[in-house]
N, C-alpha and C positions, 0 to 999 in steps of 0.2 A: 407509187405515183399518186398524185394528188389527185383528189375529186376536179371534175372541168364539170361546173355546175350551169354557166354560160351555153354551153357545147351542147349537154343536156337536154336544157330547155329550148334551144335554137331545134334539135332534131325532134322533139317533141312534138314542135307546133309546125314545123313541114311536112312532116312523116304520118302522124297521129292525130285524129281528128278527134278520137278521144280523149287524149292529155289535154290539146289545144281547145276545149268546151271544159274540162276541168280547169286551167291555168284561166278561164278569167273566171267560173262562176265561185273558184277557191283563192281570187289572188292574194290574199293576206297567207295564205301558205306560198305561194310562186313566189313570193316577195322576202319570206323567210329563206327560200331553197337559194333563190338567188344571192343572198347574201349570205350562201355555206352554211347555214345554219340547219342540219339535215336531223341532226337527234330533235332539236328544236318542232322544227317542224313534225315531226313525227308523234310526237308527244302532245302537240295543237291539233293534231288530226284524230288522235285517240277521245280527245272530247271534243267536236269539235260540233257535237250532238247534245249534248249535256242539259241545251236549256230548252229544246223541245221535250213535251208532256206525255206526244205519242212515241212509245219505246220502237215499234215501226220503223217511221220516221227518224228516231235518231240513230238508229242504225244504217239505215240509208246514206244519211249524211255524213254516219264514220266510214262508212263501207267506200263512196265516193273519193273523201279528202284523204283515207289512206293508199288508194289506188293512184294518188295524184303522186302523192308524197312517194309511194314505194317507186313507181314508175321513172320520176325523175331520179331520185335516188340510186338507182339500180343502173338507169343509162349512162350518171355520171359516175359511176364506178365510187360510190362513198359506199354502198351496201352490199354487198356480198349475196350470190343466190341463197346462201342455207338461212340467210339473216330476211331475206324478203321470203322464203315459202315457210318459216316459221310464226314470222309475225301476221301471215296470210292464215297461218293457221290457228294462229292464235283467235284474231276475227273471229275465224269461224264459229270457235268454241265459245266467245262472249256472245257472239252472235245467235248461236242453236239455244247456250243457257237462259239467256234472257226471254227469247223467243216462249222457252216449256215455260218459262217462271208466266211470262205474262197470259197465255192462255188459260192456265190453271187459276190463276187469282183475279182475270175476267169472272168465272163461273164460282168460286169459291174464294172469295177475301181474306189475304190475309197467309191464304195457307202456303207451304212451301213443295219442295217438289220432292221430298220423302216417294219413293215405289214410281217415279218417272224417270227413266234411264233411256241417254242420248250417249251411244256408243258410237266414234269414230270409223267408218274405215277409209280405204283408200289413202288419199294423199294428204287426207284432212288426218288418219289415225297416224300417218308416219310425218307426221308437221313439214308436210312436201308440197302445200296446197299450190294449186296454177294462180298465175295471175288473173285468169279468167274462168273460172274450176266452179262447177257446182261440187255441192258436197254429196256423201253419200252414208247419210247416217243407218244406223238401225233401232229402231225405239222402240222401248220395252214396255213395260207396266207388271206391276205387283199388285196383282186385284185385290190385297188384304190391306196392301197400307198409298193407294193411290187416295191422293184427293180427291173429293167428289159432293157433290151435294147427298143429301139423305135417300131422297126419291132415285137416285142416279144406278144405275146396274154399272157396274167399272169396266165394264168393254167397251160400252156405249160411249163413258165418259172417255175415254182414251183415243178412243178413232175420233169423237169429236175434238178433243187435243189437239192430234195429229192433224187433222184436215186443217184446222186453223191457224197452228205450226206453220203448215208450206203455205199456205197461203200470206201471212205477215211476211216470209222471207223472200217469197219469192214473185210476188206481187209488185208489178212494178207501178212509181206514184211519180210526181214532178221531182223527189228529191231522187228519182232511178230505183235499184230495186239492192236489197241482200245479200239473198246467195238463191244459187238456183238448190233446189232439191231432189236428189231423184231417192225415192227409198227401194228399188228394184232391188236391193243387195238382201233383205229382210229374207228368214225361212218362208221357203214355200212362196215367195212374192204373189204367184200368179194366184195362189187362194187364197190366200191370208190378209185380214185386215194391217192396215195400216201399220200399227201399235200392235206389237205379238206379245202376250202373258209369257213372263218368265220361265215358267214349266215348258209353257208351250213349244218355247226355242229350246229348253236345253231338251224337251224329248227327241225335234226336231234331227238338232247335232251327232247327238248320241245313236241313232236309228238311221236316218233316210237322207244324211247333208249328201251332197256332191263333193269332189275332190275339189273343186277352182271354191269353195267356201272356206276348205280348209284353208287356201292358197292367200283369200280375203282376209281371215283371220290373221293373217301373221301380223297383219300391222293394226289391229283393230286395239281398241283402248276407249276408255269411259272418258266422256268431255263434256257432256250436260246432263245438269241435272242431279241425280241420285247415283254420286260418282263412288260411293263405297258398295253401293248394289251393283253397280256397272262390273268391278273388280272383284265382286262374290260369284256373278255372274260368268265371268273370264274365265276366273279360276274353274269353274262348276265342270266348262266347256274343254278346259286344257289338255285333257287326253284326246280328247277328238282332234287336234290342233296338233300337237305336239305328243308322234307315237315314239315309246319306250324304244323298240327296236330301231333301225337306217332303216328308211321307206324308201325304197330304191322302184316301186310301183308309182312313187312322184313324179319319176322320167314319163311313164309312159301317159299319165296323165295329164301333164304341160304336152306332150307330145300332142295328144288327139286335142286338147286348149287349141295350141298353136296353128294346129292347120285349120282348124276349123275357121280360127281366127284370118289366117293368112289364104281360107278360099274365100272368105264373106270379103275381103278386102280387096277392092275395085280398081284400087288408084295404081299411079307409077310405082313399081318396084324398085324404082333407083331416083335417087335424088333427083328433081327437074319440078318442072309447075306441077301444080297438084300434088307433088310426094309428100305421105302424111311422114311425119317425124316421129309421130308415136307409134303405130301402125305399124307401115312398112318396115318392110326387113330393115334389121340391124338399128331400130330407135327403139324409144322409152321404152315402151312393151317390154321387149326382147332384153332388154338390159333388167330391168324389174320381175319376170321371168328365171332369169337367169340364177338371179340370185335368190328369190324365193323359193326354185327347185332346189335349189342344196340345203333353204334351211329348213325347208320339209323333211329334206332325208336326212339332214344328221342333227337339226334342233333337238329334238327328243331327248337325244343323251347328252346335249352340250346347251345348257342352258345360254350361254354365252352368247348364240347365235341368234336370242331369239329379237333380235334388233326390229325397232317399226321401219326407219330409214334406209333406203337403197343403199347410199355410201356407208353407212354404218354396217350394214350389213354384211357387203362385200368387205370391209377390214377388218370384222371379224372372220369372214370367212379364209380370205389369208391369213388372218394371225392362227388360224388354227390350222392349215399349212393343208387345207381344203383342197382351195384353190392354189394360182400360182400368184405370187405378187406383180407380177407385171401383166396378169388378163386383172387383176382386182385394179390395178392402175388406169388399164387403158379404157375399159369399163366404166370407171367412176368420173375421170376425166372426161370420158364421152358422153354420162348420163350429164355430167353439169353441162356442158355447154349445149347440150340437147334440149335442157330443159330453158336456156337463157333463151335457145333461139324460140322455142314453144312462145318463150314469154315475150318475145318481140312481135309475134306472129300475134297476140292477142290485144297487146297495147293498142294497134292500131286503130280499131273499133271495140274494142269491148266485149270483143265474140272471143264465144270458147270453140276455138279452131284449132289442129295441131297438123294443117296441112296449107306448104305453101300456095300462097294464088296462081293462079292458072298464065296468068301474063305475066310479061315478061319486066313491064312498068310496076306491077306491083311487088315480084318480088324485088327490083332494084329499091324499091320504096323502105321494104324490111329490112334490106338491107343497110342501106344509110341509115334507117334509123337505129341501127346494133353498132355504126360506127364502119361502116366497111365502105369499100369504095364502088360498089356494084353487083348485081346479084350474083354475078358469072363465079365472082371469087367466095359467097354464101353458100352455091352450088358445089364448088370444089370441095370447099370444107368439109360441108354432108356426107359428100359422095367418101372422102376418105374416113371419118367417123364409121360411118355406116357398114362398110367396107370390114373394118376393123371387128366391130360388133356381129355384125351378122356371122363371120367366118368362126367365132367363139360361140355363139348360139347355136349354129350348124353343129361342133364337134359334141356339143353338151346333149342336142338329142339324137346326134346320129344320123344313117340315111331314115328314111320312110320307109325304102323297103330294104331288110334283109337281105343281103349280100348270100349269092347261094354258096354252100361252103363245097368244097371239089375235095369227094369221100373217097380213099384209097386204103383199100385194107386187104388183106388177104380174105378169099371167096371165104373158104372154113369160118373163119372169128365171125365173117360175119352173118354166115348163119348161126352160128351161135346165137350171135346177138339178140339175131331176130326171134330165133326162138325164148330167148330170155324174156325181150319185151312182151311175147303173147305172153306169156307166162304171168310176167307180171301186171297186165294190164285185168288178169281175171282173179288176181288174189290181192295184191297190194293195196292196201288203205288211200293212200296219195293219189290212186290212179284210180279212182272209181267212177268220178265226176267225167262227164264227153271236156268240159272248159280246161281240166288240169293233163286230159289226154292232149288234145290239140296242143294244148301250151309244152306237154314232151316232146310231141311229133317235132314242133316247132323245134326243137334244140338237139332232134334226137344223131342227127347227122355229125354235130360237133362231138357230141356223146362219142360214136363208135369210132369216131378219130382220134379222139383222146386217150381210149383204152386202149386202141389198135396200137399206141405210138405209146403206152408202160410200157416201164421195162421188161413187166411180166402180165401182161396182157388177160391172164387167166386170173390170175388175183386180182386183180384191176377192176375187174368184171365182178369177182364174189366181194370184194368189200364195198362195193358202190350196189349192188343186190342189198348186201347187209344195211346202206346207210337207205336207203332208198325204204325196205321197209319197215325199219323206226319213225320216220316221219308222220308228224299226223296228217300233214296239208305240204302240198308241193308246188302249186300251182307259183306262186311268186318264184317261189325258187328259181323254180324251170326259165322264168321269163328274165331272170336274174342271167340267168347263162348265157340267154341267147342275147341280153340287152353288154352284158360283159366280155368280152374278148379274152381270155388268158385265164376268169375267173375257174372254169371248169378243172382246165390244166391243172392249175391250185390246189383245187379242192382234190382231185384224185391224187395228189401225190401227197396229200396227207392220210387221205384213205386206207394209200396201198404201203408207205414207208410208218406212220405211227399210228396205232392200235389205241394206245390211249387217246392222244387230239381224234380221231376218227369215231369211238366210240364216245367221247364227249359230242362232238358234232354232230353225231346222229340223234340225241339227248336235246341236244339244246341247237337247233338250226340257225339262232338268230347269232349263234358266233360268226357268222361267215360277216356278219358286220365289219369285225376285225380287219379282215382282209381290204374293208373300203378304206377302213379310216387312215387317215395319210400318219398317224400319228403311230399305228399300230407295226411301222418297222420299228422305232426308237425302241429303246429302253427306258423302262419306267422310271419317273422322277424320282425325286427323296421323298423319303417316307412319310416329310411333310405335307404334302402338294396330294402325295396318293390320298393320303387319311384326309383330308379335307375334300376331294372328289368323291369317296367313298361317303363321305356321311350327309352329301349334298341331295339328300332323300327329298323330295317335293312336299310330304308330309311326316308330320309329327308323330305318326302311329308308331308302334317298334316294331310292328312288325314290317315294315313300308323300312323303314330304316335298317332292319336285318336283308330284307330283297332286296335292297340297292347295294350292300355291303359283297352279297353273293353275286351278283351280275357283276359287276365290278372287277372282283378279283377273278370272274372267270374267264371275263374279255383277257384281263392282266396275263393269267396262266395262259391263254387258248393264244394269244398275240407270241409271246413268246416261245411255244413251243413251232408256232409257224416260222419265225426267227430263225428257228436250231434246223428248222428242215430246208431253208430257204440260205442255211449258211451265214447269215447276217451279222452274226455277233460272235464271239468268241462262247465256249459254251460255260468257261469261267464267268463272263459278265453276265450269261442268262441265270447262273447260279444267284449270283450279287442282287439280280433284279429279280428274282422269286424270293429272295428273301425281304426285301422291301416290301413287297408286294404284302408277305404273307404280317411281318410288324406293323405295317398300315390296317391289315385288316385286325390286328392284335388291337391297336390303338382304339380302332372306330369301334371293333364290337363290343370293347371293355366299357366306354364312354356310352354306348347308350344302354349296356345292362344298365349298368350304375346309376344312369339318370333313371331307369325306367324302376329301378330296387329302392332308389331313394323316396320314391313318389309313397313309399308305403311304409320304409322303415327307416325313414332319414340317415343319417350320418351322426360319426362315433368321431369329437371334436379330438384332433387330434393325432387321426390315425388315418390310414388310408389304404389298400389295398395295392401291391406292387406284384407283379409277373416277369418272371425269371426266365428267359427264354435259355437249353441247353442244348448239348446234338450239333447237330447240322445248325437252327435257327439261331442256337446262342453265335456259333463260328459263322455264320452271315451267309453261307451257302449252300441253299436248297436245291434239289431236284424234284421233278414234275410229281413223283412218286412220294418224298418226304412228308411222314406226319411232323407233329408241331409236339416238344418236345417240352414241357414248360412245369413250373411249381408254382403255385399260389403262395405267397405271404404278406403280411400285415404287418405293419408298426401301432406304437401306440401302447398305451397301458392295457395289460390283462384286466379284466371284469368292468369296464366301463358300459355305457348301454348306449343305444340309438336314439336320437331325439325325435324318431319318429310318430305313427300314431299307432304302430305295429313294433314298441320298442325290441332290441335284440341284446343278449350281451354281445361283447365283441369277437368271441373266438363262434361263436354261434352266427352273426350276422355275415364274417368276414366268409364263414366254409358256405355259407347259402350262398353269399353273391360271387363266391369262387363257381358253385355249379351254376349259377345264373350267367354267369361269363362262359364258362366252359360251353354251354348249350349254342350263345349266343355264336359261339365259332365252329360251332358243328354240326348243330341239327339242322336236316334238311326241311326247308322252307320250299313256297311255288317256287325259288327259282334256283332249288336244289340245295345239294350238300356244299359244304368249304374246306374244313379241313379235319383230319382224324387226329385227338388231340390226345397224347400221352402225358399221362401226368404219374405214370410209376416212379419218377427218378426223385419224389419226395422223402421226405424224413419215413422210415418204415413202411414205404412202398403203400402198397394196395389197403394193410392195413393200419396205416396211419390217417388223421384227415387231413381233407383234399389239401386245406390251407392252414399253416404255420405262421406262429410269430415271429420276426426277428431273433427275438430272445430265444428262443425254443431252436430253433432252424441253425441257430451259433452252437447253443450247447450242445447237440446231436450231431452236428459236422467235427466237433473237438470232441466229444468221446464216444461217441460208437458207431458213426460212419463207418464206413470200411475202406479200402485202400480204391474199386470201383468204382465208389461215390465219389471219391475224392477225384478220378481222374474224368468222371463225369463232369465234373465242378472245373475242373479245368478250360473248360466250354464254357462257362455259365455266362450270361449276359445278360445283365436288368434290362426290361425292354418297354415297362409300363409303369408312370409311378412318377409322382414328384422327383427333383432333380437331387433333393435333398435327400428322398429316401433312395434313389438308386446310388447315392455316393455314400451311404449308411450301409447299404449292402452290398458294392462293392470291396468294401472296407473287411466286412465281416467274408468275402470268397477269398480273400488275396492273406488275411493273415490264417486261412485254414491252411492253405494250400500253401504257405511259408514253411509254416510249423516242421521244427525239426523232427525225422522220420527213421528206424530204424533203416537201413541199404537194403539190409540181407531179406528183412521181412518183406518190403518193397518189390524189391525181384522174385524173390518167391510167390508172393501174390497176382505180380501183373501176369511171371506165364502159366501158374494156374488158370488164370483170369482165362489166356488166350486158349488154353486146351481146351478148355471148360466150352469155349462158345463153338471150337472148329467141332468136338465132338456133340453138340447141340443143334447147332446152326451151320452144319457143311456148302459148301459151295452151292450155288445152284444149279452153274452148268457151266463152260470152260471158258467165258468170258465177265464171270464172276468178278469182278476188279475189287472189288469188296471183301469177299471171303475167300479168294482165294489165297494162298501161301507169297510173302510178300507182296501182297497187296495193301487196298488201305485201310482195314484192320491192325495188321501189323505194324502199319506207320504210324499212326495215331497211337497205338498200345506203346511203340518205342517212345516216340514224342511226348505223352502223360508221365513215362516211366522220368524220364531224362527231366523234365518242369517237376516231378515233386520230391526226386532225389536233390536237385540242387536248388531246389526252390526259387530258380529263376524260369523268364521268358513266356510268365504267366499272361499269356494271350489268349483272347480264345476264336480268333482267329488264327488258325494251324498255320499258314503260310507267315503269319509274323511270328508264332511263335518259333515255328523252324528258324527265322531268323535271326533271332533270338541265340537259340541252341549254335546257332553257325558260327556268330561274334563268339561264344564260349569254345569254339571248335571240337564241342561233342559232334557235331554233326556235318558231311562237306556240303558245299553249294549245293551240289548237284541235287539233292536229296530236297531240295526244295522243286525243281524240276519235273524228278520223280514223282511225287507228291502232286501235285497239279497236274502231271500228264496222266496220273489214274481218276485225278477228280474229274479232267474234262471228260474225259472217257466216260464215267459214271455218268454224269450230267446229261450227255448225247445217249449214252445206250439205254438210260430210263424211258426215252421216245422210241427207239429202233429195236431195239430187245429187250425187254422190261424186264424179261427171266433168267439176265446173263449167259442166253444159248445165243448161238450164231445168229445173225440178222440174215434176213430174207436176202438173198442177192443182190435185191431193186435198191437193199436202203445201204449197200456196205459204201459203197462208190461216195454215198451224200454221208456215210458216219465218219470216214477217213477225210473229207474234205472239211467237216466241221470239227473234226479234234486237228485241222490246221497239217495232214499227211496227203500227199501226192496220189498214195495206192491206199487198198484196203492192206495188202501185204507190207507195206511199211507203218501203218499204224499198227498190225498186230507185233511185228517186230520192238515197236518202241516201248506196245506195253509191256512187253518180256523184257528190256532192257531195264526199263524204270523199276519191277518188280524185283530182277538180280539186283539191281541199284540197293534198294531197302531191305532183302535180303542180306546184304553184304553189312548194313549196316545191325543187321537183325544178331547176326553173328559175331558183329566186333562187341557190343555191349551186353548178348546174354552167352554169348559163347554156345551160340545153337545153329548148326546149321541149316536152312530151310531148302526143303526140294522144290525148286522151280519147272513147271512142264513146260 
């Protein structure tokens, strides 16, 4: 629809006593608006001060003709709200810069504003400013490089700054006034001068801020002045702002915000005269709120969110599948028109007001001037916005008070219980504090309902004992259970069905994040997207870049084994997605040894360092239990040296940055260990070195490898390495494993091979799927045998290679089936029975329903079928019978 600029100006000068004392004392801009000329005008109001001398004054005079200009602009629909609270915001910032600039070079000529820092926040930091908006800066100073006269102490000079700042802005003259200023926002406001010493604020942050600071900070940003110290300054503060772990303690501090907010609030609770729009339930507040408690709690680990803007904010928050897209819609839809009406309510006079007038002429007055046809229908509107918002703010904090929970248990369990709790309340670390008892007491009702209602109630009780005294601090926790519904349930059924997640969880408590994050049902991306998350370290240290590498993949592992318990996924895909997981951390850990190796012994022109993933990693499908299976090699000329300042030759440089990588994926950092890395399956095992040349690694696969290695290699997968050298050294696995082979020595060796490991390595207990007698030992042994007799179907993914062997009809279909129904199996029982003995009772019912079986007694049935299955085939090609139990 076209601008009605006519229309505009007609409601301006009925409505707005404001506009209409602007429209004649600026009519050379009314004269431009009028004749559409709206960027025009806009651009004439930016100087429109220029050739007054007092810089004051000519802010006045901009501040005026662009409130003229935006005003009509905005009623005639030519300007869009984000386009008028940006260029509001802009102001500000020319307005606050010029302001430091001119008090400073009042007292010191000449000088610039080096160590005076004019940091944004509010509406002014998220370029959201009111049409009628003081600002709310916070101003710093660096006592070593502020300007100042000789004689001058730099505190003195600073609060003298300051006071003469708000005074130029907000001093009102014949040409009106600036901007209003409040600096309340500064640390410590009520003791603190003006102007706070940059130490001074970040000791501040770091020790004694308030949570609603944190809450300010989200949108806060450097806009005058000494804007590269603004942004050292930011930075300095970011972990106060933005914590590592989901702050789920964000709820309850907008919670006690909020009401405190909504008792000090006087007015109509529901749209009519007097309802503040910002204020009252379900306006600006509430919507601003709303979206700042999620990016409290999940900013930290998703940079993505850390938006200054309300609507930026909430479509981040939906794009990360946070939120839901239609509360981000109806939300941001409702913050715009909140805020247009904000901005009709201020046009009229000039006043920074966000609540309609009390009669009933006045708001019809608002309302014709927004275009409407009378208040009654301004009213409606609200009431349905409001309506909408508030019922979404309500769900976000819940009631106020705690719904009492209706406890039903058997009398026995729950003296247990209680005897537990004394128990624990006079030995346990987590429970020593009266704040973290309370906060148990608090949740403790949902507690003994939860265990009461395991499957095994007794267990339930001793592994929630167990995780309960690992912890160092409990108190969030606690308040976590009680602020979460369902959360507890969760968490005990990974306590009491997997040993491993449960003993991770008790190790590292900030996993239960996982459980928040809406992201943490999928499956993990490609291996691209992970490695680029994973090395998305805040800083440059290595070792800051090793702790992000481990937090990462542990969310990764700890999310998916909740998947397997939770049924979610097939437990073949949670295989697929540990293996990604575990390449991405291969990728990010390799890339920052090497930059951090290189810093001392540069690079060998030429050559480069490539990693072989074999096992499980090379065939793409891990379990929770799977080490990393891997050979270092190099290309590149033998005896060449590093151009660094710590030159290396190359078979020398390539095996240190092989242990330099190795460490990088397995030693345990603050945020723990990653993975246990095998590298036996090299040229001459333990005593060979760790890392091989191409050349070397060819000539030892063609003569004295042995027939193991080779079907090792049958696995092998380049995983790290230029694309040139991983098709160099695919080259060099496909024509080992071509190479024509004696049969007879062949077979002889593989079931040497296989006596060899059942008399070494016997079962471990009768759900062994692995070592037991047609299990998948014995499919993989057949499958290697069958790929290096015929030298085809050289996969090293087994299930295409079976497929492979299938088109050949050494193998039937079915056998690919087989094969997958012991791998699912393997992949689930690594979480439910890690020692291939029986699974606890609680976990069989959840290990049948995720290997995709009805019963526990039809999934043991399937695995004896699949195992005859590979047996039958175990005997048509070595002519050996296998006993099946």
């Amino acid at each position: 629809m076209a601008p009605d600029w006519q229309s505009a100006i007609d409601r301006a000068r009925d409505c707005s006593p404001f506009l209409r004392r602007a429209l004649e004392r600026r009519a050379e801009l009314g004269e431009l608006l009028l004749q559409g000329k709206g960027d025009g005008a806009l651009a004439a109001a930016k100087v429109s001060g220029a050739e007054l001398s007092d810089p004051g004054e000519a802010l006045r005079r901009e501040r005026l003709s662009l409130a003229l200009v935006l005003g009509i602009g905005d009623l005639a629909g030519a300007f869009p709200l984000s386009h008028v609270m940006q260029e509001l915001s802009d102001f500000a910032d020319r307005a606050l810069d010029t302001a430091m600039r001119a008090v400073v070079a009042k007292r010191v000529p000449d000088a610039d504003n080096s160590g005076f820092i004019g940091l944004a926040l509010g509406k002014q930091g998220a370029g959201e400013l009111n049409y009628s908006s003081d600002i709310d800066p916070i101003l710093l100073f660096d006592p070593a490089r502020l300007a100042k006269r000789e004689r001058d102490e730099a505190g003195e000079a600073a609060q003298r700054y300051a006071r003469q700042l708000v005074e130029m802005l907000s001093q009102p003259t014949g040409e009106g006034y600036v901007l209003r200023v409040d600096l309340r926002l500064r640390p410590a406001s009520e003791v603190s001068p003006l102007a706070v010493p940059v130490n001074g604020a970040i000791s501040h942050y770091e020790s004694s801020a308030l949570a609603w600071e944190r809450a300010a900070f989200i949108r806060a940003r450097p806009a005058a002045g000494d804007i590269a110290a603004g942004e050292e300054f930011l930075e300095a503060i970011r972990p106060f702002v933005w914590r590592k772990s989901l702050d789920f303690t964000a709820i309850e501090s907008i919670r006690r915000l909020t009401a405190r907010i909504r008792s000090a609030y006087k007015g109509p609770t529901e749209p009519g005269p007097g309802f503040d729009v910002k204020k009252g339930r379900g306006g600006i507040r509430e919507i601003e709120f709303y979206a700042q408690t999620h990016q409290l709690i999940y900013g930290g680990r998703n940079p993505a969110l850390r938006c200054h803007g309300t609507r930026d904010a909430l479509d981040a928050l939906a794009e990360a599948e946070i939120i839901a897209s239609e509360d981000a819609r109806v939300l941001g839809e409702s913050y715009d028109r909140l805020r247009v009406i904000e901005h009709r309510l201020q046009m009229v006079n000039d006043r920074q007001t966000h609540a309609l007038p009390t009669s009933e002429e006045a708001i019809d007055n608002v309302a014709k001037l927004d275009g409407l046809s009378d208040g009654a229908s301004l009213i409606a509107e609200l009431r349905e916005m409001t309506d909408a918002v508030g019922a979404r703010y309500d769900d976000l904090l819940g009631d106020d008070d705690p719904r009492p929970v209706a406890v039903s248990v058997p009398d026995d369990f729950r003296d247990h219980f209680d005897t537990r709790v004394k128990h624990w309340k006079g030995t346990i670390r987590a429970l020593r504090s009266n704040e973290a008892r309370k906060a148990f007491d608090a949740m403790s009702d949902e507690l003994v309902q939860a265990l009461a209602d395991a499957p095994d109630p007794d267990r339930a009780l001793a592994r929630w004992e167990t995780f309960l005294s690992r912890l160092p601090t409990a108190i969030n926790l606690f308040r976590l259970f009680e602020e979460r519904p369902g959360l507890l349930e969760r968490v005990l059924r990974i306590l009491i069905l997997a040993k491993p997640l449960a003993d991770e969880l008790a190790r590292r408590p900030e996993l239960l994040d996982v459980l928040f994050d809406a992201s943490g049902g999928a499956l993990p991306g490609d291996v691209t997207s992970l490695a680029q998350r994973m090395a998305r370290a805040e800083e440059d240290d290595y070792e800051v870049r090793l702790d992000r590498l481990r937090q990462i993949v542990g969310e990764e592992r700890f999310a998916l084994g909740a998947q397997m318990i939770e049924c979610r996924h097939d437990p073949l895909d949670i295989a697929e997605g540990l293996c990604r997981v575990a390449e991405a951390a291969i990728q990010t850990g390799a890339d920052a040894a090497i930059e951090e190796f290189r810093e001392t012994h540069g690079e060998i022109e030429g050559a480069e360092l490539v990693i072989l993933g074999l096992g499980r990693l090379g065939g793409g499908a891990l379990t929770h239990a799977s080490d990393l299976d891997i050979v270092f090699l190099f290309n590149g000329d033998i005896g060449q040296e590093s151009d660094g300042r710590r030159p290396l030759s190359s078979t020398l440089y390539f095996n240190r940055l092989a242990t330099r990588v190795s460490a990088a994926l397995s030693v345990p950092t603050a945020e723990g260990a990653l993975y246990e890395i095998d590298t036996r399956l090299r040229p001459q095992g333990k005593q060979g070195p760790l890392a091989v040349s191409f050349e070397a690694f060819a000539k030892y696969q063609r003569e004295s490898a042995w027939t193991w290695e080779h079907m090792a290699l049958a696995r092998a997968r380049p995983l790290f390495g230029s694309e040139r050298a991983r098709d160099d050294l695919r080259t060099i696995i496909t024509d080992t494993l071509s190479q024509d082979r004696d049969k007879t020595k062949l077979r002889a060796d593989v079931l040497a091979m296989r006596a060899d490991v059942l008399a070494n390595k016997p079962p471990q207990g009768p759900l062994d799927v692995k070592l037991l007698r047609g299990g998948l030992v014995d499919s993989e042994f057949l499958i290697h045998y069958l790929q290096l007799r015929e030298g085809i179907a050289l996969k090293p993914a087994l299930e295409k290679a079976i497929g492979g062997l299938v088109k050949a009809d050494l193998l039937p279909h079915e056998h690919v089936d087989n094969h997958l129904m012991l791998t699912r199996f393997l992949v689930a029982e690594r979480l439910f029975a890690p020692d291939g003995s029986e699974p606890p009772a609680a976990a069989r019912p959840v290990l049948a329903k995720a290997c995709g079986h009805d019963s526990y007694s039809d999934l043991l049935q399937a695995l004896r079928d699949a195992r005859q299955g590979i047996a039958e085939q175990w005997q048509r090609h070595f002519d050996e019978k296998l006993e099946i139990d």
